[in-house]
N, C-alpha and C positions, 0 to 999 in steps of 0.2 A: 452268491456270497453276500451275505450282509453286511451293513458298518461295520459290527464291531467283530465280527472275522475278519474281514479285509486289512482292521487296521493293526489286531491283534498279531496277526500274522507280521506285517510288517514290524512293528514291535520287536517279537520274538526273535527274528532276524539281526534288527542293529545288535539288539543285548550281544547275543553269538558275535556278530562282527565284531563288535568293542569287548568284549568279556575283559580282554587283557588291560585296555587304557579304564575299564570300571573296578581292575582287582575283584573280577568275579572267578574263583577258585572252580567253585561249585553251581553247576547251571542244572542238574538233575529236576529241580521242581520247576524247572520252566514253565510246566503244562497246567501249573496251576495258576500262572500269570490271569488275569483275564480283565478282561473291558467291561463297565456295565452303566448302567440309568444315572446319573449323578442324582441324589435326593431334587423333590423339587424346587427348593429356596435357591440352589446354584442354576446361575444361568451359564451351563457348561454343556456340553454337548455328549461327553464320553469323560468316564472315569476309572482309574487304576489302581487295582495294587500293587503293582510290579515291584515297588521299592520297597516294601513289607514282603512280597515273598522271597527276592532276593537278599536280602539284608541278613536276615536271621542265620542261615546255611554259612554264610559268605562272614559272619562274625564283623560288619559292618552297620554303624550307624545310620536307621532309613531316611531320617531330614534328608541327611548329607547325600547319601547314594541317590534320592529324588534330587536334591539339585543339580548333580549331575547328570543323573538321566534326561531331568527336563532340557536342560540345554545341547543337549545329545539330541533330544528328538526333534527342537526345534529348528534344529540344523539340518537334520537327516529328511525331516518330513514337513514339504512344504505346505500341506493340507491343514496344519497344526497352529493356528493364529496365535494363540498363547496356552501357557501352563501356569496353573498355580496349584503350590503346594499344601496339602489340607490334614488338617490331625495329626496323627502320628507319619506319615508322608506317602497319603494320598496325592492322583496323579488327573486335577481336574483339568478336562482340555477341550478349546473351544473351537471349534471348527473356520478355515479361514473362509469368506466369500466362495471361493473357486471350488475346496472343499465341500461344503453345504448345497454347491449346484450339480457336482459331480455327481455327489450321492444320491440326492433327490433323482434324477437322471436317470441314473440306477437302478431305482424304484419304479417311476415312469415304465422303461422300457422291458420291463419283468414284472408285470404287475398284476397275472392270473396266481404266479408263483414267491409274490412278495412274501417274505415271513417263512416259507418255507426252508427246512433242514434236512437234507436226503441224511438218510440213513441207514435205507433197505434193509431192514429185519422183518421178520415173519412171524405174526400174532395169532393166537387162536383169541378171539373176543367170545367168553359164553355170556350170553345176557338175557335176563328176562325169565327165562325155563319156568313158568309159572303150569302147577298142575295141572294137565290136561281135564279136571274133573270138573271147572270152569271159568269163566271168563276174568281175562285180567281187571285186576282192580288199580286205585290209586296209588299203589305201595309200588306195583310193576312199571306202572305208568312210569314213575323216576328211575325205575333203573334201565329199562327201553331207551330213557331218551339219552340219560348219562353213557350207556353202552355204545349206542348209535354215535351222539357226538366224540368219544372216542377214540371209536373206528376212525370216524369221516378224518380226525386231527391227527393219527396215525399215518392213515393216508398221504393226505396232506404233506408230511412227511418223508414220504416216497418210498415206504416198508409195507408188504403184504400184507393185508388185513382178512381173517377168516371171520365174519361174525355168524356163529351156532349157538344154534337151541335147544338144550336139551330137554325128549320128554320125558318126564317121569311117568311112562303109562304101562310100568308092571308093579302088584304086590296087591295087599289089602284093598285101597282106596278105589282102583279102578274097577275090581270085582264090585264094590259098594256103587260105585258112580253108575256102572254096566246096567247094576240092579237099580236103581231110580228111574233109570232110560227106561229100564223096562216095564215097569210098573205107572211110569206118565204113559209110553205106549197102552196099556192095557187100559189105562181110566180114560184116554182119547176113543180107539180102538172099540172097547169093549165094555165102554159106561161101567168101570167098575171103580170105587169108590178110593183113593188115594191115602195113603195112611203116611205120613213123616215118623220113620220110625228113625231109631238111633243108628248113627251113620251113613243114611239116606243124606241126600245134598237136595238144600229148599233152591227156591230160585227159578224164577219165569223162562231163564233161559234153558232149565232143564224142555218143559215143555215144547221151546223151539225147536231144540235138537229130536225131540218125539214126533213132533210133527211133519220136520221133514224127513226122516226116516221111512215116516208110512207114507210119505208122499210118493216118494221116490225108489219104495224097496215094497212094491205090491204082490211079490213070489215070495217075501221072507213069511215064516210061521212063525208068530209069535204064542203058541198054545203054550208053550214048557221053555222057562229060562233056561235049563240046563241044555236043553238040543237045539237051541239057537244061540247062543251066550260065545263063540268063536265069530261069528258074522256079528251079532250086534256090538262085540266090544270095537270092532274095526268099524263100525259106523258109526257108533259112539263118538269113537276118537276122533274119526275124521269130521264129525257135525262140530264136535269143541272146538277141535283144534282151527275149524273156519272160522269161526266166532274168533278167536285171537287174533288170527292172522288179518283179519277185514279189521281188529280193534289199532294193530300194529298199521296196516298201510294207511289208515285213516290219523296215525300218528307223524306218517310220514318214514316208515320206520319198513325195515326186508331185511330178511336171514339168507347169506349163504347156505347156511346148509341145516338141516334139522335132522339131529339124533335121538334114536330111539334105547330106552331103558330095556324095552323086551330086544336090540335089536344084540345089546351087551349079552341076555339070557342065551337066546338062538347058536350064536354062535360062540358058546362058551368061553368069552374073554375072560369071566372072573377065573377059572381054574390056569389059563393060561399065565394072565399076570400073578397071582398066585406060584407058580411055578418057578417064575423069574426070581419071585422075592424068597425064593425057599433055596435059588440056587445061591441066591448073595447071602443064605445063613439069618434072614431077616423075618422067617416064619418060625413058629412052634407050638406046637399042642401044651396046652394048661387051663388055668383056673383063673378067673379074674374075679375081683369085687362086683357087685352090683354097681353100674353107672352110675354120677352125684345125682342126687335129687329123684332118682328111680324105687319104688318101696321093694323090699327086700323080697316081699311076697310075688312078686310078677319077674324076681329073677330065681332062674336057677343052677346050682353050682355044677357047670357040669364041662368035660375038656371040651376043649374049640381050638382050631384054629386062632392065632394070636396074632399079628402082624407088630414087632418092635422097634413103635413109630416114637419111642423115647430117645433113640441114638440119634433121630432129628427133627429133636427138639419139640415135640410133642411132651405134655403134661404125664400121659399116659399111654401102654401100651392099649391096642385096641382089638379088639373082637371082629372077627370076618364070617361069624355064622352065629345064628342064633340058637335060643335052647331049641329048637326040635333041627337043628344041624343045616337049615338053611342061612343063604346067604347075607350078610346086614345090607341095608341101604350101604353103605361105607364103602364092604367089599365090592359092588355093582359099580360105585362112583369111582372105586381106585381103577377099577378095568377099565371105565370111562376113559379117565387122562391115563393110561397106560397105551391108550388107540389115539388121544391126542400127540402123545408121544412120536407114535410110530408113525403118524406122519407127517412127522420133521418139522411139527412147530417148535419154535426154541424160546420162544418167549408165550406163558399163557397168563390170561387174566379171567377171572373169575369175576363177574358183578353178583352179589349178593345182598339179598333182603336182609332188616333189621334183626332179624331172630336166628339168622346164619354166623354170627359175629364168633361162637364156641367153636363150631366146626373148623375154621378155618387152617391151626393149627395140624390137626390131623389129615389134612388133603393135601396141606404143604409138605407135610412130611412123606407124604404116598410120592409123591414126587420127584421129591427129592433123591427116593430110593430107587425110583424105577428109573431115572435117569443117569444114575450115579451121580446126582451134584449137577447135571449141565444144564437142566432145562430149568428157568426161573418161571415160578407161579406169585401173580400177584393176586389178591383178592380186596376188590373193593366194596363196602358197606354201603349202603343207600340205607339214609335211617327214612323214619316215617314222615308223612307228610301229612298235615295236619287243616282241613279244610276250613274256610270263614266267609262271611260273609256283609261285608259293613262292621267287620270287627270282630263278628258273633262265633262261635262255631256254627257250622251248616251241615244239616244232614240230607240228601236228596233220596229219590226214589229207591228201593235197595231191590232193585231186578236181580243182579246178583244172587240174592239172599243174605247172609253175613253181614256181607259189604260193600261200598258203593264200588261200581262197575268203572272201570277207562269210559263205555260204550256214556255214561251219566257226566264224566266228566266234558268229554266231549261237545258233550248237547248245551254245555254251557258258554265254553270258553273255545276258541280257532287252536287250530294245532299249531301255529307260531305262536300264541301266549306260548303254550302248556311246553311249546320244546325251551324260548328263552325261560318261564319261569320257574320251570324243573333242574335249573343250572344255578339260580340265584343266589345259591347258598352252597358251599361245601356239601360232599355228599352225605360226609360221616357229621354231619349237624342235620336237627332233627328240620323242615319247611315246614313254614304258614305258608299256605296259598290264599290268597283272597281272593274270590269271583271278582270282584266290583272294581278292586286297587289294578286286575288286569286290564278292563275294559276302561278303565281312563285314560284320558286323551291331556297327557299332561307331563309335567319332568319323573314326577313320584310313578308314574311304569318305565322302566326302562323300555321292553321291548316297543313301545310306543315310539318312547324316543328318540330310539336309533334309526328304525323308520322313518321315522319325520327328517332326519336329519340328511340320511340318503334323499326323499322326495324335494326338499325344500334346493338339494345340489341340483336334483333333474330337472326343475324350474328355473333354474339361472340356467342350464345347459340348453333347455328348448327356445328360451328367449335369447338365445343368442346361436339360437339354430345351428348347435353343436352335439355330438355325441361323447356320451362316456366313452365310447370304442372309441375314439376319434386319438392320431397319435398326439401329442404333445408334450413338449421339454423344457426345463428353463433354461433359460440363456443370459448371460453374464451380461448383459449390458441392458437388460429391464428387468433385474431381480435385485430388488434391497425388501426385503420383509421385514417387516413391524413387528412390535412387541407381542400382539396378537397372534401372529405367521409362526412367530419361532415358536410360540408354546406350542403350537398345531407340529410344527415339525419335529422339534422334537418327543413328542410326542407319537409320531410318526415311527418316529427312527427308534421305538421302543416292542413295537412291534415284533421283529425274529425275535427277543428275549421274552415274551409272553408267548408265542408260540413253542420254545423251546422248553419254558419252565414246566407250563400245562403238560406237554407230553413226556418230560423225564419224570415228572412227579405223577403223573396218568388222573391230572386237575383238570378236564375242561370249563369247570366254574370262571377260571380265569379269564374266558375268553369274552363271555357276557360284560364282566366285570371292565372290562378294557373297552371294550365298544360304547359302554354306556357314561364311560369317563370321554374317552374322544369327543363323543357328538355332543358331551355338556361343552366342550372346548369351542364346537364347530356350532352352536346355537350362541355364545357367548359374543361368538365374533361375528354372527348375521346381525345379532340384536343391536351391536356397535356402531355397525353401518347404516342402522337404521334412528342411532343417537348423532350419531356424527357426522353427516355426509363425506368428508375426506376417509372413512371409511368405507363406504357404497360399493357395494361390486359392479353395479350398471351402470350406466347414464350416457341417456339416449339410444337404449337399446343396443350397444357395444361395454367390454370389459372396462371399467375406468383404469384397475390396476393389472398388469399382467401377470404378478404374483399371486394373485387373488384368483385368478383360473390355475395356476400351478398347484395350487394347497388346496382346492375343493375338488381338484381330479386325483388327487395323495387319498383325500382324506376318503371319494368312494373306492378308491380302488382295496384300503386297509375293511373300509365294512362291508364290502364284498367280499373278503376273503374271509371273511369271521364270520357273516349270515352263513356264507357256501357251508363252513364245517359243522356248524349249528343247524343247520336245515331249516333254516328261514327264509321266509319270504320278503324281497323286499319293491313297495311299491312302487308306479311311477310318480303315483299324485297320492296324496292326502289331505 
């Protein structure tokens, strides 16, 4: 239990006890009472609206009902040094001495699990599912890492996390991708001359996947695509699909589980879920318009199958077979989450690329329907990422073909930039990445500087031949912290509400963002000590202050908890 649970609770409790000496009629929105950050200008510790939600229901004045409350809580709760009443009747409150060590304490003695909020719910995480027809690029690269952080901050939270992959390796595409494999086989193989015809996929890694093929499948015939074209698409897929998977763990990044598109075909999910939706009266044979922005000529009017994804909330209903009576991508994908359904995820989240942003509506609705309303899909956008270099836009080698490759970005930047600097920004905002603004050693990278600021803690911990692990509490009779301390603590004690917000809003952005506001706090106040000697953490090779070891063991234990869900690394030395 954090602060502002522990003290919320106790709260909610006086109100209830005193309801009658407060003339509170109506207590029903208690639960909207809540504790939070005071802005930074108040040097307060915790803030309330208790006397704005109470007030209004209860047909009460809130000044007046805060100045009762106040002197109710000051009474009731010794923790409570003072109140003052702010705005409309805000409830700012500043923690007493014995208060402030309690809690710290608190912290201290739970500090693999500080910040965290159990919850136990069960996530299906899909993220990444980038076409099996080649290697991820820089657009997957953000939503790998977003997906991943996530998970880890779900986790974190103490709810089951599934993170899967979906492939997309049935339809058009992977017949064309089959047919490239096999035609670099043939120009390896059999010196026969390479032609990039239309639909063919360019790209050096094609030839990697041909090569080890022949390396490793010396009994396959490659005379006739058609009588080998069942083995080669499985070798195929599996040469890709390693190239992702080596692009992923080199991000630092692993899938529970990987789903297959042929695997939905095989075992006929689509007529299955189909069936479901025909039994809830949510299917029908007709006619539909040509999709927006599709030419009239490449559609033809003919019955389909219909699914009536408008009852929720879809634009439009939708098509689940195409003109020659096969199945849509759509229908494949509804089958998809109709099998995430069935086993018993109750909450799914979808990460999605920029050019996904239309679909979304219509997979919500697939959902919606096959659950009856109970299983919540969220979908989150990863817009594009935009490369530079000294300012410039930067183009590197395109192995790929298209586009640059993870495999390019990699060779430039460590997978700690690229997981902190793929969170820097909101997901649904578009990223500049700058090669160079990473690899500075300076406040202008953050990921630098949170680092630094963990190493710079390790070097006061080895000069005083101590361990992070090592236990340690404050104690009431050598803790009075400075101007410096409280910002750091409070700041501290801010902690469960950025891990809370990040995982009801599904923001890990937030978390970077906080970490690199901390350690501007935690360099501010090395730099102090080194302007002021009554500020110095050492001398003579011993602690000067003993609050000064209490608020640099706070402040690694809060950026170890926020590297861990980040999947950063963090130094001994820098």
């Amino acid at each position: 239990m954090n602060i502002f649970e522990k003290y919320l609770s106790k709260i909610n409790k006086i109100i209830l006890d005193n309801k009658k000496d407060l003339k509170l009629i109506d207590t029903e929105n208690i639960d909207n009472i809540n504790l939070e950050v005071p802005p930074d200008h108040f040097n307060y510790d915790l803030s309330s609206n208790v006397s704005l939600v109470l007030a209004k229901p209860n047909k009460l004045n809130p000044i007046n009902l805060a100045k009762k409350l106040k002197d109710l809580l000051l009474q009731k709760l010794s923790h409570f040094e003072k109140i003052d009443i702010a705005g409309p009747g805000f409830l700012n409150i500043e923690l007493s001495k014995e208060g402030l060590i309690d809690n710290l304490n608190d912290i201290l003695k739970n500090r693999e699990q500080y910040g965290s909020k159990k919850s136990n719910k069960t996530y299906n995480i899909e993220f990444v599912s980038a076409n099996p027809t080649g290697p991820m690029h820089v657009g997957h690269c953000r939503g790998a890492v977003f997906g991943d952080v996530l998970s880890n901050l779900l986790l974190f939270n103490g709810n089951k996390v599934t993170k899967e992959y979906y492939i997309n390796d049935y339809g058009n595409q992977i017949k064309n991708f089959v047919e490239t494999v096999y035609l670099r086989i043939r120009e390896i193989k059999f010196k026969e001359k390479f032609v990039l015809k239309e639909n063919l996929y360019p790209g050096d890694y094609i030839k990697e996947i041909a090569n080890n093929i022949i390396k490793y499948n010396k009994n396959v015939n490659f005379e006739n695509l058609d009588n080998c074209f069942k083995e080669l698409k499985e070798l195929s897929l599996k040469g890709s699909m390693t190239l992702i998977k080596d692009d992923l763990k080199k991000l630092g990044i692993h899938h529970d589980n990987f789903f297959s598109e042929t695997e939905i075909i095989e075992k006929d999910l689509v007529n299955k879920s189909i069936k479901k939706l025909k039994n809830k009266n949510l299917i029908n044979e007709g006619f539909l318009d040509p999709p927006k922005g599709e030419q009239s000529k490449s559609w033809k009017k003919v019955k389909r199958l219909i699914f009536r994804s408008t009852k929720f909330g879809d634009d439009s209903d939708r098509a689940l077979q195409k003109n020659d009576g096969s199945w849509t991508y759509f229908a494949n994908d509804l089958a998809y989450h109709s099998d995430k359904i069935s086993r018993n995820f109750n909450n799914l989240i979808n990460v999605l690329g920029a050019d996904h942003t239309g679909y979304i509506k219509r997979i919500s609705a697939a959902v919606s329907a096959l659950s009856d309303k109970k299983v919540k899909l969220n979908c989150k956008v990863c817009q594009l990422v935009k490369l530079y270099k000294n300012g410039k836009p930067f183009k590197m080698s395109k192995r790929a073909g298209e586009f640059i490759s993870a495999q390019d970005l990699l060779n430039e930047v460590d997978k700690d930039s690229i997981r902190f600097m793929m969170l820097s920004r909101s997901n649904d905002m578009e990223l500049d990445f700058d090669f160079e603004k990473v690899k500075e050693q300076t406040k202008d990278n953050p990921v630098f500087y949170v680092k630094y600021a963990h190493a710079r803690i390790n070097s006061i911990t080895r000069t005083l031949k101590k361990s992070l692990n090592d236990k340690i509490l404050a104690r009431p009779d050598s803790f009075s912290p400075n101007e410096y301390e409280m910002k750091i603590i409070r700041k501290i004690f801010e902690w469960p509400k950025v891990i809370e917000s990040a995982a009801f809003k599904l923001e890990p952005h937030k978390i970077p963002f906080y970490l690199y506001e901390l350690s501007t706090l935690f360099h501010s106040y090395w730099s102090r000590g080194n302007e002021d000697i009554r500020f110095k953490f050492i001398e003579k090779g011993r602690i000067k202050r003993p609050e000064s070891l209490v608020i640099i063991y706070l402040i690694a234990t809060v950026i170890k908890n926020g590297t861990n869900i980040l999947g950063v690394s963090l130094p001994e030395k820098m």
